[in-house]
N, C-alpha and C positions, 0 to 999 in steps of 0.2 A: 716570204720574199727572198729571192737570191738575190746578188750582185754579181754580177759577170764585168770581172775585171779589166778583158781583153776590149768593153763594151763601152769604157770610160764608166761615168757614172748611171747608165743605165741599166734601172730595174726593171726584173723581167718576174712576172709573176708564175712559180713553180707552178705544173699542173699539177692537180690533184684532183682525181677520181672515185670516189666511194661506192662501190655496188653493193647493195644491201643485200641479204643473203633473204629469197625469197620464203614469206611464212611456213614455218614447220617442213620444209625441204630434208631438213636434219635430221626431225622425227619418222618422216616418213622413209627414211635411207636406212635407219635402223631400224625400223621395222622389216626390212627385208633381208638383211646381214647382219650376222654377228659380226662383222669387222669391224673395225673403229673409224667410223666415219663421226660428222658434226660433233666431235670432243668439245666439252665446255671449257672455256679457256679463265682464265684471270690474269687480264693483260694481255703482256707478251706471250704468255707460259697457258701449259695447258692445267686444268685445273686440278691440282692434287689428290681428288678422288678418283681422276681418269687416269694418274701417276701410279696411286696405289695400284689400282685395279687392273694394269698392264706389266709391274710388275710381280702380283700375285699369279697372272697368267704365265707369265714368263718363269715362274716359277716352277708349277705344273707342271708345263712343259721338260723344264728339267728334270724334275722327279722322276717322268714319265719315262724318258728315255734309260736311266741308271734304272729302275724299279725292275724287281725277279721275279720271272714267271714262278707260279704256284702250281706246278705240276698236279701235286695230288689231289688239290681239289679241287682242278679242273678236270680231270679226268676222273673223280667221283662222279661231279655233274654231269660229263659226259653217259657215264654209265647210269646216273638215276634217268636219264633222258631216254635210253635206249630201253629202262627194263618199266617206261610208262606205255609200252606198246601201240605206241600211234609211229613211232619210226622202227624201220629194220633192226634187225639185231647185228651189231656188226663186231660184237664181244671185247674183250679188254683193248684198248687203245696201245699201240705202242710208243714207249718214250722215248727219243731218242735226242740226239747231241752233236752241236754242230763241229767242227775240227777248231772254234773256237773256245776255248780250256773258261773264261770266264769273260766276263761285261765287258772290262776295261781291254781286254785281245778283242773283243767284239766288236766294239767301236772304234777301233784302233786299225784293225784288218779286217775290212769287208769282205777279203776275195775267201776268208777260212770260214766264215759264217753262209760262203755257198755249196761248202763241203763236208762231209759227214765227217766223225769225228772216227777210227779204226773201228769200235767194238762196233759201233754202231752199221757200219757197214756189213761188217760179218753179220751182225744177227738176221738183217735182213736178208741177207743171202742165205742163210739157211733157211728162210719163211720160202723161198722161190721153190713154185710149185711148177707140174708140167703146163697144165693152163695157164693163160694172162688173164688179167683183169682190163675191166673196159673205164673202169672210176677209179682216181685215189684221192682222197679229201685230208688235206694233212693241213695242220694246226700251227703252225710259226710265232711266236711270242714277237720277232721283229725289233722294233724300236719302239714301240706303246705296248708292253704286257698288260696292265691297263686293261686296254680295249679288246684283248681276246679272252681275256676271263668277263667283260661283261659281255660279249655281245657274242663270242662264238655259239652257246648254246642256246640263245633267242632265235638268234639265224637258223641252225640247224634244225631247231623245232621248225620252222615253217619250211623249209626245204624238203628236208629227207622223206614225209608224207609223199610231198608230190611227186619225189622221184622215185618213191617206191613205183609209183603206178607209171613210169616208162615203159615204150612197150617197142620192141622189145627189152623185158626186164634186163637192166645193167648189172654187171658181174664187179661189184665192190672187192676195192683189196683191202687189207686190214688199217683204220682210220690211226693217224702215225700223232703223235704232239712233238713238236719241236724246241729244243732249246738251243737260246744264242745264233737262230739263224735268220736266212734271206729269202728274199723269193725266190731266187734261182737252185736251191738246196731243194725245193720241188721234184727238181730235172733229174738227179742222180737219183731220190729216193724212186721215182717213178720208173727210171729205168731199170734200177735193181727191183723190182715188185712187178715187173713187165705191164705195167700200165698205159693204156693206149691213151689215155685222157687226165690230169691230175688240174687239181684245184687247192691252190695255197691260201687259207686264211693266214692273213698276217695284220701286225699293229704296224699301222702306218705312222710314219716320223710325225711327231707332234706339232702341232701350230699356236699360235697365243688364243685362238676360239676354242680350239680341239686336239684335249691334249689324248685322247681316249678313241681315236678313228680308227675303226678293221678296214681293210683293203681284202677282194676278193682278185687272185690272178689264175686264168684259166687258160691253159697249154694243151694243145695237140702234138702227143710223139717228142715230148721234148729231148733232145737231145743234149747230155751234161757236158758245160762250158763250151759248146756251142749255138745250143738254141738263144737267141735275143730279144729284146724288148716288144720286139716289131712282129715277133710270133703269139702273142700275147694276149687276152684281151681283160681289161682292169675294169672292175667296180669299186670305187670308192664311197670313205668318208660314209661306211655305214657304222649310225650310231644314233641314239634318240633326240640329238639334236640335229640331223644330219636323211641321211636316207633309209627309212621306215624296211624294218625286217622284211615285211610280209615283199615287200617293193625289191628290194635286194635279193632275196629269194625267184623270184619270181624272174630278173633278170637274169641269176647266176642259172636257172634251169633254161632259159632261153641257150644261154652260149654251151651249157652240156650237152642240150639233146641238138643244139644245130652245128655244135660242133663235131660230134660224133654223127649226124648225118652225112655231114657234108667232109670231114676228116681235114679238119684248119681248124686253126682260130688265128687269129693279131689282126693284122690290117685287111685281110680278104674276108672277116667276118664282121660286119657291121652291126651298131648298134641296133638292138630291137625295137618295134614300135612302141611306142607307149602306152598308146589307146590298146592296141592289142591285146600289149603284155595285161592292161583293167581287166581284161575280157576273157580272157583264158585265166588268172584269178578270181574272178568272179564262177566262174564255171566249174573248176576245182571246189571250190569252197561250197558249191551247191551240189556238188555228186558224193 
């Protein structure tokens, strides 16, 4: 009951509303996202296992971001990948270094983590041969190092197969690992290696679901600290809770070979069919 003073002594009976939350809505909402949706409450408050467990995510996440790529034995794996002879041989991997010196300049100065660091400039400049290359697939630890020591060489095993059999065959430049860098660190490495086409795997900024995401960004002719977002075209959130190797692969060959068809990529190159992309996977897998 209120009393409304302005009203003498008349009471007015406060509305109140109740909508039930309809059955198993909650369940069925989480069955479809890993978000935090229908959180079990006590009371006012949400319930201290849904407390703990967001910030145990949040935690992760944090890790995730601070945590150092493992150079070496990422690029072991790379190489036990190449000498199981179902992908190209594309011989030792080069490491290279973003002009960010360590983590905390990393995350501090994004504009040095899109540029090479001195040595590492020169070295690729003396790899510069009189031919160009038409591919460069370069490696980025990013903000999830994480997510490119688990998921770069699942991807590449189901890629590299299928892109061997492009036709015509692509002239690959030497597959580059990167530390402390960005996506746009792509654009200068591919210019210096005269690449008409490059592909940045990179660990995508972590979320409280996923703290472990590879991001794929594929560039036509990029041009360094010029080319922009809008030249671009992004696969995300590949991961095993997330979007399936073989499916990721299969997208990421869609935008190489119709990129290099058609000599774009960002906004004038449009997402592939899906049913397609089943279909031409399935037909791979069966030749």
């Amino acid at each position: 009951m209120t009393l409304y003073p302005d009203q003498g002594d008349l009471e007015v009976e406060s509305p109140s509303i109740a909508l039930p939350e309809p059955a198993g809505l909650a369940s069925r909402l989480r069955a479809l996202t890993p978000a935090r949706v229908g959180l079990s409450r006590a009371g006012e408050s949400i319930a201290t296992q849904e407390l703990l467990d967001f910030q145990l995510a949040h935690a992760l996440a944090r890790d995730a971001v601070h945590a150092a790529l493992q150079p070496a034995s990422l690029i072991s794996n790379l190489l036990d990948l190449a000498g199981q002879g179902a992908v190209p041989e594309f011989g030792t991997p080069l490491l290279l270094h973003s002009a960010a010196r360590d983590r905390t300049t990393y995350l501090q100065r994004p504009d040095l983590g899109r540029l090479l660091a001195l040595e590492s400039r020169e070295r690729l400049k003396q790899l510069r041969r009189d031919s160009s290359f038409d591919l460069a697939l370069i490696i980025v630890d990013g903000l999830a190092a994480l997510a490119v020591e688990r998921h770069t060489v699942p991807l590449l095993k189901a890629l590299l197969p299928a892109l061997s059999q492009s036709s015509p065959p692509l002239r690959m430049a030497p597959l580059c690992v990167v530390e402390q860098g960005r996506v746009a660190i792509g654009d200068e490495i591919a210019h210096e290696l005269a690449a008409s086409l490059v592909v940045v795997l990179i660990g995508e900024r972590p979320g409280l679901s996923s703290p472990d995401s590879l991001g794929a960004y594929i560039t036509w002719r990029p041009r360094p600290g010029q080319t922009t977002d809008a030249a671009r075209n992004c696969i995300s959130n590949i991961r095993l809770g997330g979007l399936a190797y073989d499916e990721a692969a299969s997208r990421l060959l869609y935008y190489i070979q119709e990129g290099t068809r058609r000599q774009l990529t960002g906004v004038g190159l449009k997402d592939p069919d899906a049913l397609q992309l089943s279909i031409d996977r399935e037909m791979r897998l069966e030749s």
